[in-house]
C-alpha positions in Angstrom: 6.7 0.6 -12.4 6.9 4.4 -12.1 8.2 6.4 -9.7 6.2 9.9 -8.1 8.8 12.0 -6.9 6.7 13.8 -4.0 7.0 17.6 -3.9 8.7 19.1 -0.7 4.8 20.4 0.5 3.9 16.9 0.4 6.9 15.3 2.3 6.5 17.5 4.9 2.8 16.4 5.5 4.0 12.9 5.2 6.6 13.5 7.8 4.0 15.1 10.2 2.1 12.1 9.9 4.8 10.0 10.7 6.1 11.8 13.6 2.6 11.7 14.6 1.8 9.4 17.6 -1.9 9.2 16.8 -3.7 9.9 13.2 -3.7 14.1 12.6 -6.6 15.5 11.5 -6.4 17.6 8.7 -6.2 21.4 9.8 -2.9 20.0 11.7 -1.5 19.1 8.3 -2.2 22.4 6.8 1.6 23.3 7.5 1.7 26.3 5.1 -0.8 28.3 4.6 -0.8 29.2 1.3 -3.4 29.2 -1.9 -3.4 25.9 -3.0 -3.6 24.0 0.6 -6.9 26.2 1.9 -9.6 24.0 0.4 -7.8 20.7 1.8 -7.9 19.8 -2.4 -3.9 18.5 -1.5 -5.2 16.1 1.1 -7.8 14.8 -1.5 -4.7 14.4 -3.8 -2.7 12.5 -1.5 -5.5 10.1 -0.4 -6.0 9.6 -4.2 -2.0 8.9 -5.1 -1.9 6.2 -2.4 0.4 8.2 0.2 -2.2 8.6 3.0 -5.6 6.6 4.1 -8.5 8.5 5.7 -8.9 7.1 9.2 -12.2 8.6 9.9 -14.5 11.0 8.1 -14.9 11.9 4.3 -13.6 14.0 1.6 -16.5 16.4 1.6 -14.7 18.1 4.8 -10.7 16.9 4.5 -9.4 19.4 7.3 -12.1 17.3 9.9 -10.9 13.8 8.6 -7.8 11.7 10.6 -5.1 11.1 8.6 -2.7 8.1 8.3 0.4 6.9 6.4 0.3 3.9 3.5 3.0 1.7 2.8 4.2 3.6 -0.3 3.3 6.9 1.9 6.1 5.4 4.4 8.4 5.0 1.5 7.7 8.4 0.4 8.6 9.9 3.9 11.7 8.4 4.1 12.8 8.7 0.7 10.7 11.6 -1.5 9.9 9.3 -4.3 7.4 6.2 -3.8 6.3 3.7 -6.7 3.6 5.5 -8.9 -0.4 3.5 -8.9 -0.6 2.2 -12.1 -4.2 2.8 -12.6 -3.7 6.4 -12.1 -1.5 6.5 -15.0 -3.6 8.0 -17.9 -4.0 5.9 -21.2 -4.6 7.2 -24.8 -7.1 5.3 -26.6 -5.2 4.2 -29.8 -7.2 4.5 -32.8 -7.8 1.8 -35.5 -7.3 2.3 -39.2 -10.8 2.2 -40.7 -11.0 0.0 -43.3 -13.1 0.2 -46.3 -16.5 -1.9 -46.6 
């Protein structure tokens, strides 16, 4: 299986949740406040890759949603890289030769 190295943004969210005693919402796990984490698009992300599970409310509002860790977001935490989801990885539909009639 392939690994996802995380990137350093993303550790330190998963370490937040971790450290966390109950599930963070979102806006708590906005820890730098730059371009591409003010839409809450990299909580979306994370939820997608299989490192965090959406406790309670939906992705039309990430920053109002709780936040906890999955078992390859634990893995991730502790050691930046977690097992990749195979059905995210993206195929290429070989072609077939057409033969003649």
């Amino acid at each position: 299986m392939p690994v996802l190295p995380v990137t350093h943004n993303q550790w330190q969210v998963l370490r937040a949740v971790k450290r966390s005693r109950k599930p963070p919402l979102g806006r708590e796990l906005r820890l730098s406040p730059t371009r591409g984490t003010k839409d809450g698009t990299f909580l979306t992300n994370m939820v997608r890759l299989g490192l965090l599970t959406r406790v309670s409310g939906s992705d039309k509002d990430p920053f109002e949603a709780t936040y906890s860790l999955t078992e390859s977001g634990k893995h991730a935490a502790e050691y930046g890289e977690c097992d990749f989801p195979s059905d995210m990885l993206i195929s290429t539909p070989t072609a077939k030769p057409q033969g003649k009639n």
